[in-house]
C-alpha positions in Angstrom: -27.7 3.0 45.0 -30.1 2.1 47.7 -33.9 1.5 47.5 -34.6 4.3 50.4 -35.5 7.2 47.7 -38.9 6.8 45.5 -36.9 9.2 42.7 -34.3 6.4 41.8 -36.7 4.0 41.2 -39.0 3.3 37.9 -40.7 0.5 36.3 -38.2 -1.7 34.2 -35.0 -0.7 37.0 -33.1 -3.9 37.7 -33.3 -4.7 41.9 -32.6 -6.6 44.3 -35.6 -6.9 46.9 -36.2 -8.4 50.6 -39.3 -9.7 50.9 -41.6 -9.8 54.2 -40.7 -13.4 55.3 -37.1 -12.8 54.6 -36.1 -9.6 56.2 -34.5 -11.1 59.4 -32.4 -13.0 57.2 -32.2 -10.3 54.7 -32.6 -13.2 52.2 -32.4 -10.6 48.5 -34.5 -11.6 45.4 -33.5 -10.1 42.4 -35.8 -8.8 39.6 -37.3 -5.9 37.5 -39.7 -3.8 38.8 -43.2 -3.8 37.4 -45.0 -1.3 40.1 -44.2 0.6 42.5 -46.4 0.8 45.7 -45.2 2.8 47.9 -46.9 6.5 47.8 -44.3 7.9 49.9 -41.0 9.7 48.2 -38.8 8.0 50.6 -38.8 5.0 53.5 -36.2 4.1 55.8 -36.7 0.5 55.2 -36.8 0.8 51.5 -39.6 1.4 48.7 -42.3 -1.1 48.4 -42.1 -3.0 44.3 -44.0 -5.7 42.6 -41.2 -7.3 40.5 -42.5 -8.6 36.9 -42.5 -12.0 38.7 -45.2 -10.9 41.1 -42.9 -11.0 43.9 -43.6 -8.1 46.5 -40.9 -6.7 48.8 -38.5 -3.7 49.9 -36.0 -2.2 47.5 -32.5 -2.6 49.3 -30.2 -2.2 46.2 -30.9 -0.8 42.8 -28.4 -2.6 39.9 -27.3 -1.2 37.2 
């Protein structure tokens, strides 16, 4: 699944993330999402997390 659609995406889901400094490498981080900031019920460039680590970025793939 991708990280485009708020609905898919709740605290505890397993992701992997692009954070700001990495997205013209598209460098992923994975992790579990602690909070989700993005208001919005979708975004083309993915939804905005805070992973349990305190890491910040884009959803661009939700794992199972």
């Amino acid at each position: 699944m991708d990280g485009n659609n708020r609905a898919n995406i709740r605290q505890g889901t397993h992701v992997l993330i692009v954070q700001k400094q990495d997205q013209r490498t598209e460098k992923l981080t994975e992790g579990i999402v602690k909070d989700i900031l993005t208001n919005s019920s979708t975004h083309p460039h993915g939804i905005k997390v805070r992973l349990e680590s305190g890491i910040v970025g884009r959803v661009k793939r939700i794992l199972l």
